[in-house]
C-alpha positions in Angstrom: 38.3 43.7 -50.2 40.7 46.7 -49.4 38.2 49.2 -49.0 34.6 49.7 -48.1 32.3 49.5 -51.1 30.2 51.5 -50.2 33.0 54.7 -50.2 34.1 52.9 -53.7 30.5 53.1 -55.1 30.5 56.6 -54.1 33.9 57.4 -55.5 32.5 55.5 -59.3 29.9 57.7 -58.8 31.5 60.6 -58.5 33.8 59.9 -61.2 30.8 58.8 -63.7 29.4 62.0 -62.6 32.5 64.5 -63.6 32.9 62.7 -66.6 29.1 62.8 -68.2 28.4 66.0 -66.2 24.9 64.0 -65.1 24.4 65.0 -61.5 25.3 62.1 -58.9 21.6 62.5 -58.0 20.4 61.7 -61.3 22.8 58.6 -61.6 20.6 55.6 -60.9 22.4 52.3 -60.5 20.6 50.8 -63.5 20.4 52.7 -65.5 22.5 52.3 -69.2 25.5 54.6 -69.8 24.4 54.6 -73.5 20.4 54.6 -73.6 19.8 56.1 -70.9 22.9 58.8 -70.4 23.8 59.4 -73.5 27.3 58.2 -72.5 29.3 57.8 -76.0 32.7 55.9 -76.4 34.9 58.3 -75.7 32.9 58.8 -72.4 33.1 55.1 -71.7 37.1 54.6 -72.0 37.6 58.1 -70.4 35.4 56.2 -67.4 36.9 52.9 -67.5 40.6 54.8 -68.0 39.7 57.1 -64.8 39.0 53.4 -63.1 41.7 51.9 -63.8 43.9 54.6 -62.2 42.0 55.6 -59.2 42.6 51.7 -58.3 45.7 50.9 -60.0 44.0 47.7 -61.3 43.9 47.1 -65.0 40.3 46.3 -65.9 40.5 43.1 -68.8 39.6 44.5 -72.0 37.0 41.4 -72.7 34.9 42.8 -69.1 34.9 46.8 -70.9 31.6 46.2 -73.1 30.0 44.9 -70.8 30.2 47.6 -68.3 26.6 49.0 -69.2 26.1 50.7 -65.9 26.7 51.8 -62.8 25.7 48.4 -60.7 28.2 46.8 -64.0 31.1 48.5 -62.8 30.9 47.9 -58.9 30.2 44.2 -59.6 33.2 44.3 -61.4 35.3 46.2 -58.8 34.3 43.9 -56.4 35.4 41.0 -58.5 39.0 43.0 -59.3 39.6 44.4 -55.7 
């Protein structure tokens, strides 16, 4: 992997965290985008779309629903990076 994961888990985090407006500290790694954040669809693309360009890799269309959560998303940058 090109970069640490740690530093890309922090990035997500970040990101998930400007998008939703949910403080990093309240972002638990399990926890749902939908049940538990209230993230709605718009949300979710604007997340997967802000992904896909911070690490110029296209994320396959089939893998977007089931990007549930936090943990969802860095298991599948690990697997794209």
């Amino acid at each position: 992997m090109a970069k640490n994961i740690d530093k890309i888990k922090q990035e997500v985090k970040s990101l998930v965290s400007d998008i939703t407006e949910i403080p990093e500290a309240d972002l638990a790694e399990d926890a749902k985008f939908t049940e538990d954040l209230g993230v709605d669809s718009m949300m979710a693309l604007e997340i997967v779309a802000s992904i896909e360009k911070k690490y110029k890799t296209p994320v396959p269309e089939e893998k977007i629903p089931n990007l549930q959560s936090l943990k969802d998303i860095y298991d599948l940058l690990e697997e794209l990076l």
